[in-house]
N, C-alpha and C positions, 0 to 999 in steps of 0.2 A: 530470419530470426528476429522476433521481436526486441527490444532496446527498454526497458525502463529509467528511470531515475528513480533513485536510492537517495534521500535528500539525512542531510545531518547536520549537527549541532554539535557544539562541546560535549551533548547530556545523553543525547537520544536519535534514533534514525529513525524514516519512511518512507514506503518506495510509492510512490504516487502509482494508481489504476485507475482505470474507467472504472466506474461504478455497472457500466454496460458489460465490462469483461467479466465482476464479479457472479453476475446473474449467469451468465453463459456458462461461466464456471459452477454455477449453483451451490457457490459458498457466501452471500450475502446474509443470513442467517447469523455464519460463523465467527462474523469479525465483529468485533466488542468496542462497546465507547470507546477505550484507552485510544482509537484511532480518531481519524480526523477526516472532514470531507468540507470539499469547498465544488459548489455545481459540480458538473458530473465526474468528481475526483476523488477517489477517496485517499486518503494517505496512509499506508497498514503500518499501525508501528511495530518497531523488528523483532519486541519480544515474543509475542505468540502471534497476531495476524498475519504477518509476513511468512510464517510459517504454513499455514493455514493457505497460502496462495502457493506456496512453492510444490506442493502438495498434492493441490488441484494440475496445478501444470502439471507437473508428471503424471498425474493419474490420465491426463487428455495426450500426452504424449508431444508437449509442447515446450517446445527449449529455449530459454532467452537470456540475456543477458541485463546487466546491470551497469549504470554509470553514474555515479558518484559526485555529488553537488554539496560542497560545505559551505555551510555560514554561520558566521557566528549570532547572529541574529535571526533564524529565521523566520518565517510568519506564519508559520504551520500550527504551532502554540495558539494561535490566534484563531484560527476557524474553528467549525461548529462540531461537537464530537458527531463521531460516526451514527447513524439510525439507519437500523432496518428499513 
């Protein structure tokens, strides 16, 4: 079973993916600026992308978990919003 990070802030979460799994999943399309990518990373933020991921796993029949990284600063804010 696969392992994500779920990364977070005081304000907002993101669960870091390949941008390779997105394709695989054939939900690259789906995920909206409000996300973040930094090279082959994309960050789904929790409100709708992340949804949009959990989605796709189940519909492939893929089960994983999450692990949880806070900071109060984090640099995710900072990278380039998400593009198709």
């Amino acid at each position: 079973m696969k392992t994500y990070i779920f990364h977070t802030d005081p304000r907002h979460g993101w669960i870091a993916v390949k941008r390779a799994e997105l394709a695989r999943l054939n939900i690259l399309d789906k995920i909206s600026s409000c996300s973040y990518q930094k090279g082959g990373t994309a960050y789904l933020e929790e409100d709708c992308d992340y949804h949009e991921f959990i989605v796709a796993k189940e519909a492939a029949g893929e089960e994983f978990t999450c692990r949880d990284s806070f900071q109060e600063n984090t640099p995710i804010r900072s990278y380039q919003s998400f593009e198709k």
